[in-house]
GUMI-276981 format. One record per residue (C-alpha): residue number from 1; x, y, z. Coordinates in Angstrom, 3 decimals, m for minus. Last residue first. Layout:
! residues N
 keke     east    north       up
  NUM        X        Y        Z
...
! end
This chain:
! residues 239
 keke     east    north       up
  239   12.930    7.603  m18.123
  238   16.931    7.704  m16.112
  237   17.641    9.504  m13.201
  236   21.623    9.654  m12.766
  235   23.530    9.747   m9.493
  234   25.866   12.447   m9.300
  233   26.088   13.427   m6.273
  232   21.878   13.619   m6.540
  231   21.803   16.510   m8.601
  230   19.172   18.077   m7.030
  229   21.353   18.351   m4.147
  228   22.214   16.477   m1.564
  227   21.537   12.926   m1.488
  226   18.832   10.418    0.717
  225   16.316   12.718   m1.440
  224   12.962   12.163    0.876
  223    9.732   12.852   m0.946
  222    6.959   15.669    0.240
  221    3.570   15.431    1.038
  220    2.203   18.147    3.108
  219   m1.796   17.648    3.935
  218   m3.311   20.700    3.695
  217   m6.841   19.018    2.677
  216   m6.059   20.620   m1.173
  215   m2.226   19.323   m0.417
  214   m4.015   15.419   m0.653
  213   m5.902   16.002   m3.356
  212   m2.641   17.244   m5.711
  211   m1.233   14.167   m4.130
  210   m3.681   11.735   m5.094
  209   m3.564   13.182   m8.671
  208    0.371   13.021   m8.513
  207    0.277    9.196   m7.650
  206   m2.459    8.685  m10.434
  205   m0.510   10.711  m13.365
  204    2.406    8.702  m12.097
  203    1.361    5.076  m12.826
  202    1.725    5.265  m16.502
  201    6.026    5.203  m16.193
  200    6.315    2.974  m13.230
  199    3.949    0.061  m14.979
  198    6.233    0.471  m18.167
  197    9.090    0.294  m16.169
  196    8.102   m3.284  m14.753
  195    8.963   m3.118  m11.251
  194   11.821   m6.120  m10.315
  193   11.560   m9.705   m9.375
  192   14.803   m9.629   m7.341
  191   13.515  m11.592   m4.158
  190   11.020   m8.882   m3.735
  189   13.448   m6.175   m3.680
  188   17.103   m7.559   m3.546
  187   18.812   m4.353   m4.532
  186   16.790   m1.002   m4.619
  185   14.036   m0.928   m7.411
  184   13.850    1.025  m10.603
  183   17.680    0.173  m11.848
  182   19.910    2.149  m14.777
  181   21.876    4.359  m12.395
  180   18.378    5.745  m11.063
  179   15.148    4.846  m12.697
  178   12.188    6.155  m13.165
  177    9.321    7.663  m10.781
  176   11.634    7.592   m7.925
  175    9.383    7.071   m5.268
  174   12.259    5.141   m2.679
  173   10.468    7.199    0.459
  172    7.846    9.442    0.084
  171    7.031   11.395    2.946
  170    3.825   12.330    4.249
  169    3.219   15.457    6.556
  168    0.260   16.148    8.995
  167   m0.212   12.331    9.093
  166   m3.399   11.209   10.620
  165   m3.948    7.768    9.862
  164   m6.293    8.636    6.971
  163   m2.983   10.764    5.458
  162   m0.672    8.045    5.422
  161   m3.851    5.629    4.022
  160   m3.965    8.407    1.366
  159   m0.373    7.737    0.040
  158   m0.433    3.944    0.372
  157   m3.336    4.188   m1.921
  156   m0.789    6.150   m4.529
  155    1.490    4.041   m3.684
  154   m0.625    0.735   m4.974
  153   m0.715    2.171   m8.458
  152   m3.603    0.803  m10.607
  151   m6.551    2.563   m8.828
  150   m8.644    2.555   m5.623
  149   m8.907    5.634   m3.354
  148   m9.370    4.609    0.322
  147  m12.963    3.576    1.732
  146  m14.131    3.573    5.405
  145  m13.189    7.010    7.100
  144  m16.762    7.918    7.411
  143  m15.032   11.782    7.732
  142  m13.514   11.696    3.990
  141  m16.752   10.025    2.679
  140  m18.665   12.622    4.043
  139  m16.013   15.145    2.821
  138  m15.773   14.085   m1.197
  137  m12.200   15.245   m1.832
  136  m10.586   11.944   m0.639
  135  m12.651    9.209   m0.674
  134  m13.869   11.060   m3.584
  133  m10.762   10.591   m5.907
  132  m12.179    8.216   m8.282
  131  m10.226    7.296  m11.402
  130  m10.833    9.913  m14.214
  129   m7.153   10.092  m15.519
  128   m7.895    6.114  m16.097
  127   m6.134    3.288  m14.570
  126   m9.666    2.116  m12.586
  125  m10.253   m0.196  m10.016
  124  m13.868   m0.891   m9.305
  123  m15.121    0.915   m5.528
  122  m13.011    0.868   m2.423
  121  m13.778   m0.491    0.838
  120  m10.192   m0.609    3.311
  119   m9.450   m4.098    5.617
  118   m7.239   m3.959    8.322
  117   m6.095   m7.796    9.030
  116   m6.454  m10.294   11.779
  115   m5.435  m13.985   11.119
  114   m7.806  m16.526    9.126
  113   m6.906  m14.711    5.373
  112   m9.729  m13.226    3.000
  111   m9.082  m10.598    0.196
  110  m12.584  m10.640   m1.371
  109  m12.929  m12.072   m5.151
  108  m11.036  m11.272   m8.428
  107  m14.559  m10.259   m9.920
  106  m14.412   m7.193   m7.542
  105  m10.438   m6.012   m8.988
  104   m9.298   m3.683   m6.125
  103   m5.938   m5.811   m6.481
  102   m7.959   m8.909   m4.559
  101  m11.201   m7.392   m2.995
  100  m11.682   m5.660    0.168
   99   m8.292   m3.793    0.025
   98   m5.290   m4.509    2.440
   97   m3.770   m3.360    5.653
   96   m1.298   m5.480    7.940
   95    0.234   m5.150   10.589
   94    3.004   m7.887   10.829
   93    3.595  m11.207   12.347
   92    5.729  m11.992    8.913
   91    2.819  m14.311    7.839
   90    0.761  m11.700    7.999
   89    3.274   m9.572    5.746
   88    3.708  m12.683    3.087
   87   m0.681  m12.963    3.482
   86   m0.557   m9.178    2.501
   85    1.888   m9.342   m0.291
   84    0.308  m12.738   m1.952
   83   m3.345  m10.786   m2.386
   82   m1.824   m7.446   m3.925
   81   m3.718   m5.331   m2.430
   80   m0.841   m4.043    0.155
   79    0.305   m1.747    2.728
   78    2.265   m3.584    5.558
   77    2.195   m0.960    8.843
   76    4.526   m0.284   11.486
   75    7.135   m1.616    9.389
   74   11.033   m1.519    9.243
   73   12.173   m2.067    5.743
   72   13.254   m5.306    3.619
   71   10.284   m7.674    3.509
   70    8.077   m4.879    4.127
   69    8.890   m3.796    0.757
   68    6.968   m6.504   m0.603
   67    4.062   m4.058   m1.571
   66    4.128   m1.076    0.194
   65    5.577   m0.337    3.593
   64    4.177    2.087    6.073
   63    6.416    3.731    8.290
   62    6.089    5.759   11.926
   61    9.607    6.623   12.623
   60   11.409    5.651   15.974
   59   14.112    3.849   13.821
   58   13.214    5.012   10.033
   57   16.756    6.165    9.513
   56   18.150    2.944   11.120
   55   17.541    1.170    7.642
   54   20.379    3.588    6.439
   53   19.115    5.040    3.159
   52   21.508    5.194    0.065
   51   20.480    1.485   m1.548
   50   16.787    3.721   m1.113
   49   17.570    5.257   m3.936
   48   16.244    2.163   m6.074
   47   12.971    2.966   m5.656
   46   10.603    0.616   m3.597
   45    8.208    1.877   m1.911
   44    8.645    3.047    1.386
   43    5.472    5.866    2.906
   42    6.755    7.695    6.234
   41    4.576    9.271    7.854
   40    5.216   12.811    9.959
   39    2.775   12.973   13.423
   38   m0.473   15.402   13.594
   37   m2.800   12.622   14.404
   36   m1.338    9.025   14.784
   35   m3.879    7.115   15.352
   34   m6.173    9.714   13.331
   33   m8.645    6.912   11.394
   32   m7.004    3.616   12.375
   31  m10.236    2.270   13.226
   30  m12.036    3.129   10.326
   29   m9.418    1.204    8.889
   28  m12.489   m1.565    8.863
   27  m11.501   m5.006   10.490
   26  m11.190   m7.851    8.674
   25  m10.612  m11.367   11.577
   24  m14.553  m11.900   11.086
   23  m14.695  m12.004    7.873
   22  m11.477  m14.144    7.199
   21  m12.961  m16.607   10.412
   20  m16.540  m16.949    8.069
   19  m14.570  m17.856    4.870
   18  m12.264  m20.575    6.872
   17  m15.528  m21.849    8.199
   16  m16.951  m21.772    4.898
   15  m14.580  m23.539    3.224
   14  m14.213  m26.060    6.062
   13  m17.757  m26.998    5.660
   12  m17.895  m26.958    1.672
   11  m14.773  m29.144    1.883
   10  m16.276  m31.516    4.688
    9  m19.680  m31.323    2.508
    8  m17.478  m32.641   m0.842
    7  m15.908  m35.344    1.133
    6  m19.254  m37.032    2.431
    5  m20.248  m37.051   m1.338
    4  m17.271  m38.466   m2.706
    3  m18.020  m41.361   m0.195
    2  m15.695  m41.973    3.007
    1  m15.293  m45.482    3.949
! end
């Protein structure tokens, strides 16, 4: 017979064992720092202009996916801290990368799984104009190559993990910053549980402030315009 008692120490036992394998199987980017030195990366969100880009495109190309986009997109990496998206890209036998705590939220908890993940420090998520942009323009904590920026828009993160890897040039892919023909995401993105446009609309101040940092290090980031022209053939970019 097994008492209450007996069954609460086999759950604190196999809690802690599962706790103890999701510390030991994070490992600090620190050891991605420059992998791919000099090369062009290729950041995918999830805009809906990517219904124009060929999936072949990114053959050969070194990509990082955010969110759920590595569902849909070849990956080299799966960016995430949303908890679900980087257990759905370990589960997908990818590469993953996610932050130390659950949406960069510390009373959320860490981000533990039991299979081998790249694990970024980061300080309290912040949506504010003042978030902190020291892991980029702080060099110490540029060269420890340990913490990412941390903020309310997981592109913009995405962004500087391009550049910690190396990248000479970044380049957006499906950051539309509205949205085109009346849709924000490309079709069938995250099972069709679309962006919310108000989340799209106050994110941009932080994707552009990561930028701005990024260009000061002489980083090029740049998006890709699957059309030609400004005018996108006639494609129409809503607010």
């Amino acid at each position: 017979m097994i008492t209450c008692d007996k069954a609460a120490m086999d759950i604190k036992a196999a809690t802690s064992i599962k706790a103890a394998m999701s510390i030991k199987a994070a490992m600090s980017i620190k050891a991605l720092k420059d992998r791919h030195a000099g090369e062009t990366i290729y950041v995918i969100a999830s805009g809906a202009s990517l219904d124009a880009v060929d999936q072949k495109f990114f053959d050969g190309k070194v990509t990082v996916t955010v969110n759920a986009a590595h569902c849909d997109w070849p990956t080299t990496y799966a960016f995430a801290h949303h908890r679900e998206d980087v257990q759905s890209a370990l589960d997908h036998g990818l590469t993953a990368v996610a932050s130390e705590y659950d949406c960069g939220i510390l009373e959320r908890g860490l981000n533990q799984f039991d299979r081998p993940f790249f694990v970024y420090k980061h300080g309290e998520q912040r949506h504010t104009e003042d978030f902190d942009l020291t892991p980029i323009t702080d060099d110490e904590q540029w060269k420890n190559a340990e913490a990412l920026v941390i903020c309310s828009s997981t592109l913009a993160e995405a962004v500087h993990f391009a550049a910690h890897l190396g990248a000479q040039a970044v380049v957006l892919c499906g950051v539309d910053c509205g949205p085109i023909d009346g849709r924000l995401n490309y079709r069938g993105y995250n099972h069709g549980g679309g962006t919310d446009p108000f989340h799209v609309r106050h994110t941009l101040h932080l994707i552009m402030a990561v930028v701005q940092a990024l260009r000061a290090r002489g980083v090029f980031v740049h998006s890709l315009n699957p059309w030609i022209g400004a005018r996108m053939e006639g494609h129409i970019l809503g607010r």
